[in-house]
ZALOZA-288869 format. One record per residue (C-alpha): x, y, z; residue number from 0. Coordinates in steps of 0.02 Angstrom, whole numbers, plus 32768, in hexadecimal, padded with zeros to 4 digits. Example, Ala and Ser with C-alpha at 12.3 -4.5 7.8 and 13.67 -1.06 7.14 Angstrom:
BEGIN
{px=8267; py=7F1F; pz=8186; num=0}
{px=82AC; py=7FCB; pz=8165; num=1}
***
This chain:
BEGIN
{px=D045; py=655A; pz=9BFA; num=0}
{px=D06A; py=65EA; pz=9C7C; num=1}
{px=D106; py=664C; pz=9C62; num=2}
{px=D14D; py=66DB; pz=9BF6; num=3}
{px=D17F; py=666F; pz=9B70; num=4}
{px=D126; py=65C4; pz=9B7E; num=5}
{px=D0F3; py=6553; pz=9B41; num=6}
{px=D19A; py=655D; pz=9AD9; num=7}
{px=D233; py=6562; pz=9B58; num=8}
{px=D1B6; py=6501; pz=9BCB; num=9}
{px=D1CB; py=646F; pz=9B5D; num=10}
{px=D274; py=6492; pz=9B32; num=11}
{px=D2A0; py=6483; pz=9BDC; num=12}
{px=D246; py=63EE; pz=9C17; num=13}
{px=D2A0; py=63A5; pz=9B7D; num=14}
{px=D33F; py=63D2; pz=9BD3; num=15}
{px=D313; py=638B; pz=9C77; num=16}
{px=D2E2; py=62F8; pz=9C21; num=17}
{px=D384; py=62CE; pz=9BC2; num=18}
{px=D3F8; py=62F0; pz=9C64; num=19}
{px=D38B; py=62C2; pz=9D07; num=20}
{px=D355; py=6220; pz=9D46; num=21}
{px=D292; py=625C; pz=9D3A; num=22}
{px=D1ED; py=623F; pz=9CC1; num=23}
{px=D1A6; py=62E6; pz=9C8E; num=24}
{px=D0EA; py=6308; pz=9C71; num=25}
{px=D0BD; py=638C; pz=9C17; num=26}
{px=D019; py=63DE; pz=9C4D; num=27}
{px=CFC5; py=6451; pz=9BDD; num=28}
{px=CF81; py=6473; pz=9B1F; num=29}
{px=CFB8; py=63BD; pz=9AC6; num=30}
{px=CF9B; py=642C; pz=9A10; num=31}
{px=D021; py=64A6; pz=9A3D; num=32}
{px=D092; py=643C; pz=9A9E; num=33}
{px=D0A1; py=6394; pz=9A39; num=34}
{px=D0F9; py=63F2; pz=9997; num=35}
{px=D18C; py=6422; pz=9A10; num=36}
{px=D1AA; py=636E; pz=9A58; num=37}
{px=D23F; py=6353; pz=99FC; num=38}
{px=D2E0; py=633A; pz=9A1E; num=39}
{px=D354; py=62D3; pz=9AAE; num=40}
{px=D2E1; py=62A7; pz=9B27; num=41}
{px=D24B; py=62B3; pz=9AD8; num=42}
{px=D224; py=61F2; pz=9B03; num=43}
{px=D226; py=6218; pz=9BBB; num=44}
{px=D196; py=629F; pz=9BB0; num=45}
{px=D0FD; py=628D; pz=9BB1; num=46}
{px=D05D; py=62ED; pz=9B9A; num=47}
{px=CFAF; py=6309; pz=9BFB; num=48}
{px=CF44; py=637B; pz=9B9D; num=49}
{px=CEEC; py=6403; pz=9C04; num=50}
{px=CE94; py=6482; pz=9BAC; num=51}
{px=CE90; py=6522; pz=9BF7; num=52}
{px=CF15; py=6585; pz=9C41; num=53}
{px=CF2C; py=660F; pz=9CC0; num=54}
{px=CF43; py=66BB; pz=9C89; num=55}
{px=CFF0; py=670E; pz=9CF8; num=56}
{px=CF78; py=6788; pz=9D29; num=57}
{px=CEF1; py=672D; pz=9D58; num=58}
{px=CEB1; py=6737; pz=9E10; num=59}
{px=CED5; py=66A8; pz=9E76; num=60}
{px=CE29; py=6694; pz=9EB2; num=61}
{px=CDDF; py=6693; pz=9E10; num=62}
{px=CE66; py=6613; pz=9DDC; num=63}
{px=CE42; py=65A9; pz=9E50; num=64}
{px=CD7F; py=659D; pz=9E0B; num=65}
{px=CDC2; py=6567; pz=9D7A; num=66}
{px=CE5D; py=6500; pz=9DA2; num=67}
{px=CE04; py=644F; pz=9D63; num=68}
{px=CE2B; py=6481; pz=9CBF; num=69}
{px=CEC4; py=64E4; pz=9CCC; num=70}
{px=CF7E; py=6494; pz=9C9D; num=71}
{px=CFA7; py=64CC; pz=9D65; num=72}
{px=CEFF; py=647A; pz=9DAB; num=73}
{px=CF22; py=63E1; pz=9D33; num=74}
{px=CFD0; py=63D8; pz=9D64; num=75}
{px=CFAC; py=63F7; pz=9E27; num=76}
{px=CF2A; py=6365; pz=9E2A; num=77}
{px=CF9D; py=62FF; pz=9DE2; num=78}
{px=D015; py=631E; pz=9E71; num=79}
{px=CF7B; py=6301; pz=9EEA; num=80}
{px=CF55; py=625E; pz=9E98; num=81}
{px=D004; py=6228; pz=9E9F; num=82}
{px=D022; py=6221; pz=9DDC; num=83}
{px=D09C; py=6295; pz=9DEC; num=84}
{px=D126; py=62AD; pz=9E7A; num=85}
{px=D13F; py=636C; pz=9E56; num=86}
{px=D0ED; py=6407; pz=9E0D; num=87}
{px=D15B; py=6490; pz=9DAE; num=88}
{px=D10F; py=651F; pz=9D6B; num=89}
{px=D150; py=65C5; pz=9D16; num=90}
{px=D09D; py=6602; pz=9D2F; num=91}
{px=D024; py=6683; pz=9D95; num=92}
{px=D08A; py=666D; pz=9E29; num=93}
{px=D006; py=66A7; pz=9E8C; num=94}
{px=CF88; py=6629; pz=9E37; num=95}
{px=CFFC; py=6597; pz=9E50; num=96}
{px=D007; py=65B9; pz=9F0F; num=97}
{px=CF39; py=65C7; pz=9F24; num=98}
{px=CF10; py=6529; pz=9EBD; num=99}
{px=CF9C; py=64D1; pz=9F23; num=100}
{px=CF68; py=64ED; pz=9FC6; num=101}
{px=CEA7; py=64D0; pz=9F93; num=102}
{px=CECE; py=6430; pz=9F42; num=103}
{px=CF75; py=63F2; pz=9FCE; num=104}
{px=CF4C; py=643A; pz=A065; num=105}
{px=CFEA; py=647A; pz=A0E2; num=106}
{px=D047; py=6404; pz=A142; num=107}
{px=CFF9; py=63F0; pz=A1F2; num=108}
{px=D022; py=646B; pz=A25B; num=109}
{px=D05C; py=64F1; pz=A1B2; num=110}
{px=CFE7; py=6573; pz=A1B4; num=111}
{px=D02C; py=65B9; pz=A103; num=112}
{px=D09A; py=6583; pz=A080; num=113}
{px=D153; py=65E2; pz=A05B; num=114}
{px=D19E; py=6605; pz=9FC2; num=115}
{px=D256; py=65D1; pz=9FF1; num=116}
{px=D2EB; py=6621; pz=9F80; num=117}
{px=D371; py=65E0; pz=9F62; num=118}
{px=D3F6; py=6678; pz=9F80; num=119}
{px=D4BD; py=666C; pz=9F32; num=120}
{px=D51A; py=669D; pz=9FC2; num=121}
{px=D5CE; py=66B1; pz=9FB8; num=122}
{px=D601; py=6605; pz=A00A; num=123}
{px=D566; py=65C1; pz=9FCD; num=124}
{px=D4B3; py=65AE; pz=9FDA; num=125}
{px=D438; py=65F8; pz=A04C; num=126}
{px=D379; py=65E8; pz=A067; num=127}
{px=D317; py=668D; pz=A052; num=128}
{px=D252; py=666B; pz=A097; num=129}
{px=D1E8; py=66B3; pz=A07D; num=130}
{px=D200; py=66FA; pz=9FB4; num=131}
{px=D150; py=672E; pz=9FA2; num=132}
{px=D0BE; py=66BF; pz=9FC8; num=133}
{px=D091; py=670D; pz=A069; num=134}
{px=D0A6; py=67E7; pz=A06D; num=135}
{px=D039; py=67F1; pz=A11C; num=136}
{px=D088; py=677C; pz=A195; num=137}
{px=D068; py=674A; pz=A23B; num=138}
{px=D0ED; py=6724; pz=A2B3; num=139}
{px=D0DB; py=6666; pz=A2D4; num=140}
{px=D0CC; py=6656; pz=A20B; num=141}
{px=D18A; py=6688; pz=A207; num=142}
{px=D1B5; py=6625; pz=A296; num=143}
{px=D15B; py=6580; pz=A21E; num=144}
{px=D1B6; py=65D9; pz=A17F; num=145}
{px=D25D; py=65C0; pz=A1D7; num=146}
{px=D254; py=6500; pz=A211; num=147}
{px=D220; py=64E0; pz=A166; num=148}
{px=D2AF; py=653C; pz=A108; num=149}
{px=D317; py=64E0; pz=A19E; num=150}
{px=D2E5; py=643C; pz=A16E; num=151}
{px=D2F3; py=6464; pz=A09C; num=152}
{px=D3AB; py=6499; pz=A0C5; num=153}
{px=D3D1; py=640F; pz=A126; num=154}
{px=D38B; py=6383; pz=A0B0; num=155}
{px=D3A8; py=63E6; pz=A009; num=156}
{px=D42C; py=644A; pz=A033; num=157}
{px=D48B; py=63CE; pz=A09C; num=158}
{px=D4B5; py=644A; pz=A12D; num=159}
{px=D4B3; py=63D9; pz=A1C3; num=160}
{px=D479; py=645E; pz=A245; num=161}
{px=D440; py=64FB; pz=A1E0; num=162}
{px=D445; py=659E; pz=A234; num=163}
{px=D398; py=65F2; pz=A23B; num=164}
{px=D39C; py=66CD; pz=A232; num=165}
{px=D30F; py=673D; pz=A223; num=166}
{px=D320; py=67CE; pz=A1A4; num=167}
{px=D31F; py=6872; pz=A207; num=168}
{px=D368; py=6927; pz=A207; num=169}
{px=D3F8; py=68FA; pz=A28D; num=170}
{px=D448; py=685A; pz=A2D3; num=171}
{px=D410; py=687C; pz=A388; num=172}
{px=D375; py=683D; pz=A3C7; num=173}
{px=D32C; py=68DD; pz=A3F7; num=174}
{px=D332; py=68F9; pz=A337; num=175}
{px=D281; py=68F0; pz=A2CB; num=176}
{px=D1E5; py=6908; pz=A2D2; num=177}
{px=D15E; py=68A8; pz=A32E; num=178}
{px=D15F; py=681F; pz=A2C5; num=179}
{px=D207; py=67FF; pz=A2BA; num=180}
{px=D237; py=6805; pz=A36F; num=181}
{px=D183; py=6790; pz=A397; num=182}
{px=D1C6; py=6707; pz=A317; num=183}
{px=D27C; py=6729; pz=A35D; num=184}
{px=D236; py=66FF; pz=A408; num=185}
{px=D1D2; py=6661; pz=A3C0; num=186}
{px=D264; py=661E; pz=A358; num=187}
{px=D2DE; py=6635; pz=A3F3; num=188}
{px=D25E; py=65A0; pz=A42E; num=189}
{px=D258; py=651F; pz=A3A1; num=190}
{px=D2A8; py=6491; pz=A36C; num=191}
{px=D332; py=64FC; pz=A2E8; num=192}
{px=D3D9; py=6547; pz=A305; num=193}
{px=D39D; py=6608; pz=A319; num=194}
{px=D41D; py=6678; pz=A318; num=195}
{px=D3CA; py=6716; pz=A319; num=196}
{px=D3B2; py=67AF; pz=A2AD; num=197}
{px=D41B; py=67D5; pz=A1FD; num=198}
{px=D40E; py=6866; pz=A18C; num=199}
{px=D41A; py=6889; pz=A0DF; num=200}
{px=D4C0; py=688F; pz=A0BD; num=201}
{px=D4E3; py=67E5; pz=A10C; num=202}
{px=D467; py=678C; pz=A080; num=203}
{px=D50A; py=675C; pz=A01E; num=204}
{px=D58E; py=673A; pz=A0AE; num=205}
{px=D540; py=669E; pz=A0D9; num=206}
{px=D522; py=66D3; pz=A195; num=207}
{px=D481; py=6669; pz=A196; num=208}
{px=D447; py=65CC; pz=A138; num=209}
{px=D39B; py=65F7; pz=A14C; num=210}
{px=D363; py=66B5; pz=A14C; num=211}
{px=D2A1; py=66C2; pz=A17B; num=212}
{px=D23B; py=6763; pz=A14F; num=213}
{px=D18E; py=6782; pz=A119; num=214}
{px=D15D; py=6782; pz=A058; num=215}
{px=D152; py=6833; pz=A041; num=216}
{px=D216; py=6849; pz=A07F; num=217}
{px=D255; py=67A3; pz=A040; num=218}
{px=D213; py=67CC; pz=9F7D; num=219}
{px=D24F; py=6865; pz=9F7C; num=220}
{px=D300; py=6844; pz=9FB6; num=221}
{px=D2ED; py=67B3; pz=9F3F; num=222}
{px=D2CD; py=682C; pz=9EA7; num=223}
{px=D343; py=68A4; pz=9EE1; num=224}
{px=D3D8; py=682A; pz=9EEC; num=225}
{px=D3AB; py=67D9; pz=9E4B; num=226}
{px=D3C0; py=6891; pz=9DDF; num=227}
{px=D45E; py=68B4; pz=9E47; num=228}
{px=D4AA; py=6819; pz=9DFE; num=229}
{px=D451; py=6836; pz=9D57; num=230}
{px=D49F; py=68E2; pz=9D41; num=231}
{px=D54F; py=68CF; pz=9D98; num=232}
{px=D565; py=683C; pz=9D0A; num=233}
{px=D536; py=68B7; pz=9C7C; num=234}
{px=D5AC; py=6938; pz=9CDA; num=235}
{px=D63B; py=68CF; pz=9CD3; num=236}
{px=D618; py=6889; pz=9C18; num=237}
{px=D629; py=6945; pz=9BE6; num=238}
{px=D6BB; py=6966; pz=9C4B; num=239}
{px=D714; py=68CC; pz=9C0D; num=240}
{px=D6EF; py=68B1; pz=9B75; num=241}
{px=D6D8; py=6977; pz=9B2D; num=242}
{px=D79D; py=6996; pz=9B72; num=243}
{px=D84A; py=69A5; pz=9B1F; num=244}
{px=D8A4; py=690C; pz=9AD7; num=245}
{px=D8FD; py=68DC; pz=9B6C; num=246}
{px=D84A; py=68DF; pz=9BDF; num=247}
{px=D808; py=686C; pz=9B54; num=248}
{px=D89F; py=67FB; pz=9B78; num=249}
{px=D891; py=67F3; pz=9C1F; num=250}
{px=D7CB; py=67DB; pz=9C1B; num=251}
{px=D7FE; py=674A; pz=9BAF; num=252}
{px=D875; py=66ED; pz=9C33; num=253}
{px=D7E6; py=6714; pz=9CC3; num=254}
{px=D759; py=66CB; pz=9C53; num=255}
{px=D750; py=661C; pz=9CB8; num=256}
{px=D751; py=6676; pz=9D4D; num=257}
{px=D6C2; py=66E2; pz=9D22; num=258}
{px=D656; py=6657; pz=9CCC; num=259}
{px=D65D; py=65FC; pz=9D79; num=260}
{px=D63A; py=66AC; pz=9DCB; num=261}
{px=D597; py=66B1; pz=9D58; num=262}
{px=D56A; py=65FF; pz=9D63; num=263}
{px=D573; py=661B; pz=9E34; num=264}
{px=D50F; py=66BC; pz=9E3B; num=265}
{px=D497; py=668D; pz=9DA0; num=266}
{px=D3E7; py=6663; pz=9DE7; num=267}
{px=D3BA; py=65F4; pz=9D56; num=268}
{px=D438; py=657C; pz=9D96; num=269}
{px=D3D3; py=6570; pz=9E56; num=270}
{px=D345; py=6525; pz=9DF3; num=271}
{px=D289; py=6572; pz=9E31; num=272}
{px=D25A; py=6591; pz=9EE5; num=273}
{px=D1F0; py=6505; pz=9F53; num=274}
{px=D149; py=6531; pz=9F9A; num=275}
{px=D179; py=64EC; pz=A042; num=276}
{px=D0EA; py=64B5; pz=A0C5; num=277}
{px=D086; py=645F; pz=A040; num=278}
{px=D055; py=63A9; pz=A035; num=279}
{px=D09D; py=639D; pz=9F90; num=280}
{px=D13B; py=63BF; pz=9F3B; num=281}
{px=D123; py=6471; pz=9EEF; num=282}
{px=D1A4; py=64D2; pz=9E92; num=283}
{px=D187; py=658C; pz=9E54; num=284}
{px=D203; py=65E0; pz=9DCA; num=285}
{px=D1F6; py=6676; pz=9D68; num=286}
{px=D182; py=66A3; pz=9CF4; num=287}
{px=D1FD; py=66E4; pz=9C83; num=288}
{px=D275; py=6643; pz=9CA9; num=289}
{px=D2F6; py=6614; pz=9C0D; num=290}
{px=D2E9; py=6544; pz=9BD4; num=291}
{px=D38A; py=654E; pz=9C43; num=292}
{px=D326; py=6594; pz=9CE6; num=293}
{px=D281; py=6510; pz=9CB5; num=294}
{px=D32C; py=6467; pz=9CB6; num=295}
{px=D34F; py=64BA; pz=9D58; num=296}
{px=D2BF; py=64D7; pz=9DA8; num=297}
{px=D283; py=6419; pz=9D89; num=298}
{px=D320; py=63D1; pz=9DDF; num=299}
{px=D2FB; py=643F; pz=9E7B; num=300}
{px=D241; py=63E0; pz=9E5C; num=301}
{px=D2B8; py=6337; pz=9E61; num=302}
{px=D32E; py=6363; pz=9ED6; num=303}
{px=D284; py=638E; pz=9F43; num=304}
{px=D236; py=62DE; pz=9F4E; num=305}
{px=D2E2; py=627E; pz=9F4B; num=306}
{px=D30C; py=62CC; pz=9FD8; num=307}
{px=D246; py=62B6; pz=A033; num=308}
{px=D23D; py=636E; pz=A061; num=309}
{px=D191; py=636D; pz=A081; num=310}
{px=D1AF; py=62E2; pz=A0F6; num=311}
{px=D236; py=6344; pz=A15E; num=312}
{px=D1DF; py=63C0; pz=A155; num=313}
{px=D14C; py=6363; pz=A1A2; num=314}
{px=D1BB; py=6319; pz=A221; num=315}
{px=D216; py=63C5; pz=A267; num=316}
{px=D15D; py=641D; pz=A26D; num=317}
{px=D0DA; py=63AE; pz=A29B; num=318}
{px=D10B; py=637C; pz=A352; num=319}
{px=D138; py=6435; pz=A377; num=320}
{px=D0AE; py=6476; pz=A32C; num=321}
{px=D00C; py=641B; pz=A316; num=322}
{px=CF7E; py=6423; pz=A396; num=323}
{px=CF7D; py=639C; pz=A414; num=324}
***
């Protein structure tokens, strides 16, 4: 029920999923608004589970999480607790998901806090961004966590068989940063991922790291900031091409392929939502303004999550390096 424009492109979506991925939707949320839209190609594969509240997108997380039993996120969260559901995807108070699911879950051992992990279209393909958000104030041994986990999400999701681990900073060399960049730097250089140091900004699209690691405050605005670059440089060159002469409406013609697959590689609708990494559940966030398109996406990252057992590598990279003894 959370989103810009839910519950319609919600539904829409999961209908989507439904028809083309190997899944069983349930619907969480208000039955009386949803149940008119069930129609369609895979409509027999959804089902519904009435809650009756919902969460405002600017409601605080603590005083969602007071309320969550009756919420379409608590609902839908308990579910996932209960194991009646596999994954949770929600378009919702972002901030609300990530309280109710770490109330109700409960980190991995050894996780202090969850990550929102991003998946970034590099040039030569994907990278991990971590963390996009959940986490502005870090601390430095919460980076070091946030960078086995997007480590182990690249390697099982990603299929990168030894991904290279970078911290986000203002220069490559390790004297680069501030305190808590060169304190994670120094515990990274320790555990059980390829580090390979620092990147900066202009590297986020060169693919010189699988895994780039910065705190929440950084990692959402670079995440924002790269998203309205590509936003705008695709409206700049739809003017340019098609507002020219004849002969640049020609060529713009012959180079359409090429630019569809341009779109359809920088287009973050087509990466699906982000995981909440570090959680003892399969969590995936997407945007509350997220297109049906965005909602089919974001549900196969939800897939591609527990077919792949993240939360169990996940588990297995972390634990033994970082839980008490």
């Amino acid at each position: 029920m959370g989103g810009d424009h839910a519950p319609q492109e919600t539904v829409a979506g999961a209908l989507l999923a439904a028809a083309q991925f190997d899944a069983r939707i349930l619907l969480v949320g208000d039955e009386g608004r949803i149940r008119p839209l069930l129609q369609g190609p895979g409509a027999d594969r959804v089902q519904m589970v009435h809650a009756p509240d919902a969460v405002p997108m600017d409601c605080p997380p603590s005083a969602a999480v007071r309320s969550c039993d009756r919420t379409s996120l608590g609902v839908a969260v308990n579910l996932l607790k209960r194991d009646e559901a596999d994954a949770v995807v929600s378009a919702g108070n972002s901030g609300a998901f990530l309280a109710i699911a770490l109330i109700k879950l409960r980190t991995i051992e050894g996780v202090s806090r969850p990550a929102i992990a991003t998946v970034w279209p590099a040039l030569r393909g994907p990278t991990v961004l971590l963390d996009s958000g959940a986490n502005v104030d870090c601390r430095p041994e919460w980076l070091e966590q946030f960078g086995m986990m997007g480590s182990a999400y690249a390697k099982a999701v990603l299929g990168i068989p030894e991904p290279r681990v970078a911290v986000l900073s203002v220069g490559e060399e390790r004297s680069k940063g501030n305190q808590l960049v060169l304190e994670a730097a120094r515990l990274l250089e320790a555990a059980p991922v390829r580090f390979i140091g620092n990147v900066e900004g202009r590297d986020l699209f060169h693919n010189v790291a699988d895994v780039i690691v910065a705190d929440g405050f950084v990692g959402n605005v670079v995440l924002k900031t790269g998203e309205g670059m590509i936003a705008d440089l695709a409206s700049v060159m739809r003017r340019a091409l098609l507002g020219g002469n004849v002969i640049t409406k020609i060529g713009t013609a012959l180079l359409a392929p090429a630019l569809r697959r341009l779109r359809t590689q920088f287009d973050y609708e087509t990466y699906g939502g982000a995981p909440l990494l570090g959680l003892r559940g399969n969590c995936i966030v997407t945007h509350g303004r997220a297109s049906r398109r965005a909602i089919k996406h974001a549900i196969r990252a939800g897939i591609e999550e527990v077919n792949h057992d993240v939360v169990g590598k996940i588990t297995e990279l972390v634990t033994p390096h970082l839980a008490p003894t």
